[in-house]
DOPA-484156 format. One line per 3 residues: their letters; for each residue x, y, z of N, C-alpha, C. Coordinates in nm, 2 decimals, always signed. Layout:
BEGIN
a	X:Y:Z:X:Y:Z:X:Y:Z  ...
***
This chain:
BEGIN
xxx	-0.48:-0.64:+1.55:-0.52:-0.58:+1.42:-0.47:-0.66:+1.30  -0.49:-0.65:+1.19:-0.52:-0.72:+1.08:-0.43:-0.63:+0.97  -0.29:-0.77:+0.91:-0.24:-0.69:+0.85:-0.28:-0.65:+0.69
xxx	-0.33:-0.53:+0.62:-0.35:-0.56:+0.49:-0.25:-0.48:+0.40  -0.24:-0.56:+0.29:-0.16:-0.54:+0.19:-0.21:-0.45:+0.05  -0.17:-0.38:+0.02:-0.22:-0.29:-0.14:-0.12:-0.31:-0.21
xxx	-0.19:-0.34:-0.30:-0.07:-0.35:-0.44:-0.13:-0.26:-0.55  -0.03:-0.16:-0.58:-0.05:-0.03:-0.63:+0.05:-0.04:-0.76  -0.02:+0.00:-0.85:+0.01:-0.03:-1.00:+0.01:+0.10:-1.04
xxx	+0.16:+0.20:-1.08:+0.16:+0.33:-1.09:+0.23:+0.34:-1.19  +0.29:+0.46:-1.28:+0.37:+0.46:-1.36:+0.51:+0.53:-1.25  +0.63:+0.50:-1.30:+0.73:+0.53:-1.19:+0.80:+0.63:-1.26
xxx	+0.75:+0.77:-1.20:+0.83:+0.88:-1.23:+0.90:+0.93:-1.10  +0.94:+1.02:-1.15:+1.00:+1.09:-1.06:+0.95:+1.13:-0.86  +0.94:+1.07:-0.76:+0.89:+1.11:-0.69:+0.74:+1.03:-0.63
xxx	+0.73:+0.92:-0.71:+0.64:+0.83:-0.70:+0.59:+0.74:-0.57  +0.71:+0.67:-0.54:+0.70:+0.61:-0.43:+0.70:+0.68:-0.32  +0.80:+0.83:-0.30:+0.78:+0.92:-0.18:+0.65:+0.92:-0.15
xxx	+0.60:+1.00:-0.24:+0.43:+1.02:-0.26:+0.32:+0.90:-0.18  +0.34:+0.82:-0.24:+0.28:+0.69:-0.18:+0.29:+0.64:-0.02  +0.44:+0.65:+0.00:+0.43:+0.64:+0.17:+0.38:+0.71:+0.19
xxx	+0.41:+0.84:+0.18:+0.42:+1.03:+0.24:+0.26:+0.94:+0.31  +0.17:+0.95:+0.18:+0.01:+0.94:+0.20:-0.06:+0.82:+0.30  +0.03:+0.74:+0.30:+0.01:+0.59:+0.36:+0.00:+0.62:+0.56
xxx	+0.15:+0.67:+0.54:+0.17:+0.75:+0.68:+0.11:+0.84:+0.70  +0.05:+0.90:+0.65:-0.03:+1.05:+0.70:-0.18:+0.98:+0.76  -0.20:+0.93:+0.68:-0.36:+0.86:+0.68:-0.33:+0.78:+0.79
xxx	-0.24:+0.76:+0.92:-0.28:+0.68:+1.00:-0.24:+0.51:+1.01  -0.16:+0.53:+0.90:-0.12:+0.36:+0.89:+0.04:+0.29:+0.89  +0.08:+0.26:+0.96:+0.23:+0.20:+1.02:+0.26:+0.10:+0.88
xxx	+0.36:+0.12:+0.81:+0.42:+0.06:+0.69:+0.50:-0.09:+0.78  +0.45:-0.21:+0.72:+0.55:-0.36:+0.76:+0.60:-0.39:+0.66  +0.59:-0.41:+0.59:+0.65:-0.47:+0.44:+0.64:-0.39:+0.31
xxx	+0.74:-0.38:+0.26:+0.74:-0.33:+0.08:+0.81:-0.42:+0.00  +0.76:-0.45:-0.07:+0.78:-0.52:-0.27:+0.80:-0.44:-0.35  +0.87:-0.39:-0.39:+0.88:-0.35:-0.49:+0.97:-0.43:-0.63
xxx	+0.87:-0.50:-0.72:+0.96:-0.59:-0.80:+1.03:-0.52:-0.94  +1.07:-0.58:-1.00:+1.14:-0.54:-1.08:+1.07:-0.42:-1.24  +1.11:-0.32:-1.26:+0.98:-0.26:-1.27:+1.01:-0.20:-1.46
xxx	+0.91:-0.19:-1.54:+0.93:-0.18:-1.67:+0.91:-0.02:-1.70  +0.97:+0.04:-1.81:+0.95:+0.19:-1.84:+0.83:+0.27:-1.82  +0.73:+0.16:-1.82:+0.60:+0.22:-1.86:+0.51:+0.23:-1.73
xxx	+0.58:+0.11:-1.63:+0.46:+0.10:-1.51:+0.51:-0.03:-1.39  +0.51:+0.04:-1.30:+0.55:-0.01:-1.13:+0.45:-0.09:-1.08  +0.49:-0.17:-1.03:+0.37:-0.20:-0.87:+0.47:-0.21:-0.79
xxx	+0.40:-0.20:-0.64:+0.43:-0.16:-0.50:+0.35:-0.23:-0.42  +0.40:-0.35:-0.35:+0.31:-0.43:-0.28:+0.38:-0.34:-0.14  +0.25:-0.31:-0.05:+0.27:-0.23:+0.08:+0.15:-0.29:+0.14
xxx	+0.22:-0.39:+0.28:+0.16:-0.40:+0.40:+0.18:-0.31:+0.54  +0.07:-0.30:+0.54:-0.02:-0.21:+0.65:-0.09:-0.21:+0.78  -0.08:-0.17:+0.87:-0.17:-0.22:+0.97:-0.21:-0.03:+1.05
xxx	-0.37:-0.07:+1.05:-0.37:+0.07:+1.07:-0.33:+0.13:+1.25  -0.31:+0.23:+1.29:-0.25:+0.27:+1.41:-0.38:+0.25:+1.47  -0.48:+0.29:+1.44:-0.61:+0.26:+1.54:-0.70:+0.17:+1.51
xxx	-0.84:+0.11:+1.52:-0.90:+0.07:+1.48:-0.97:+0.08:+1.39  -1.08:+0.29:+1.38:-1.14:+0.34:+1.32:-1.07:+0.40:+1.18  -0.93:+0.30:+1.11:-0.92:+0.35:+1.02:-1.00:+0.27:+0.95
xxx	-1.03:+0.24:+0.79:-1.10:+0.20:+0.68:-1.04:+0.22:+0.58  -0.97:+0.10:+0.50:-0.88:+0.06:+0.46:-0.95:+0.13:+0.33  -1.06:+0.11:+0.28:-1.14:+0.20:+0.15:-1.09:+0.30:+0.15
xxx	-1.05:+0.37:+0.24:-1.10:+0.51:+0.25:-0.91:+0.57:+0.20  -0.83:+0.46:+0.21:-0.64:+0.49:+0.20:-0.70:+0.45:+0.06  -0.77:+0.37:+0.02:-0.76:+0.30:-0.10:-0.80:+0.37:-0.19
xxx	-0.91:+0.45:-0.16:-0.94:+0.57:-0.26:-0.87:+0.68:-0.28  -0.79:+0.70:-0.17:-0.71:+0.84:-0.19:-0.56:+0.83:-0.21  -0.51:+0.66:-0.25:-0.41:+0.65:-0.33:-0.46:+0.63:-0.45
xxx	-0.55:+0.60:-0.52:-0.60:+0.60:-0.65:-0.62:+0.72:-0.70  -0.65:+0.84:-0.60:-0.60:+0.98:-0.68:-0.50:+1.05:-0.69  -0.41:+0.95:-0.68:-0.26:+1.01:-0.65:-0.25:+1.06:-0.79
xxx	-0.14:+1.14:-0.80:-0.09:+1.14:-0.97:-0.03:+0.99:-1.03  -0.04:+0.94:-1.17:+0.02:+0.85:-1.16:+0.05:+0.70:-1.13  -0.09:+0.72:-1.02:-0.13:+0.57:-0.98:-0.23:+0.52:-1.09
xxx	-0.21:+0.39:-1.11:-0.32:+0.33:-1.23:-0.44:+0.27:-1.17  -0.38:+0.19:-1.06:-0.50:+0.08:-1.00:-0.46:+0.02:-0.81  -0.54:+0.00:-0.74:-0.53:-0.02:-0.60:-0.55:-0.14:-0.58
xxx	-0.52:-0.24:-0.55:-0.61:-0.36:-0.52:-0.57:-0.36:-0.36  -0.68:-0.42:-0.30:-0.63:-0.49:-0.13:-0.68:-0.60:-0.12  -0.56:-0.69:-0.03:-0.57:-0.83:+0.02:-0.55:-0.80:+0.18
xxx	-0.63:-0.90:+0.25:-0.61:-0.85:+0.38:-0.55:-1.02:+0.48  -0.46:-0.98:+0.50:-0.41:-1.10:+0.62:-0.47:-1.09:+0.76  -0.47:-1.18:+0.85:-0.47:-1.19:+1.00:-0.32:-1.27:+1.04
xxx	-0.38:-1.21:+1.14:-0.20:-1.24:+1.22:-0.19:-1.36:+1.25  -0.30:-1.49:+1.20:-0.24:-1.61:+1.22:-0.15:-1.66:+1.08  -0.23:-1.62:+0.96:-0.20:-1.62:+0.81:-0.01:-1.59:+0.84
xxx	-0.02:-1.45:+0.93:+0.16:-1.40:+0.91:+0.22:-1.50:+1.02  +0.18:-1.58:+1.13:+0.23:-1.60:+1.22:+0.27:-1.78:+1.12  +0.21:-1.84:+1.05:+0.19:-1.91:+0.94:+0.33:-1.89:+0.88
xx	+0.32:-1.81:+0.79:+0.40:-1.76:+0.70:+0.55:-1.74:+0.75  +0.57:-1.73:+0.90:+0.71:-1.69:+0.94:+0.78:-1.80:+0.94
***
């Protein structure tokens, strides 16, 4: 399976990031990596790679229902394959 990454642009309040896994995990999708860089008063990103537990997940479908989170601004996805990560190590 194919690992992909979301980078999630939120304001960081209270309870923010829970939220975000909580949803990531529920939807079916095993967390590999988190970023979280250094982050300003006004607004977070959260780089979160992903690989989904089955096949029939659809990466769109996490991607729209963390953009209705509270609080979230914007979603983007980049998607790796496991030679890219096997690369990368």
């Amino acid at each position: 399976m194919q690992t992909q990454v979301l980078t999630i642009e939120f304001f960081p309040e209270e309870g923010a990031i829970i939220r975000l896994l909580g949803l990531v995990e529920r939807r079916g999708y095993e967390v590999k990596t988190i970023n979280l860089p250094l982050a300003s008063k006004n607004k977070s990103s959260l780089d979160i790679a992903v690989i989904a537990r089955d096949a029939g997940r659809d990466i769109g479908v996490l991607q729209r229902q963390i953009s209705r989170l509270i609080g979230v601004q914007r979603v983007l996805t980049n998607i790796k394959t496991n030679e890219t990560e096997a690369q990368n190590v």
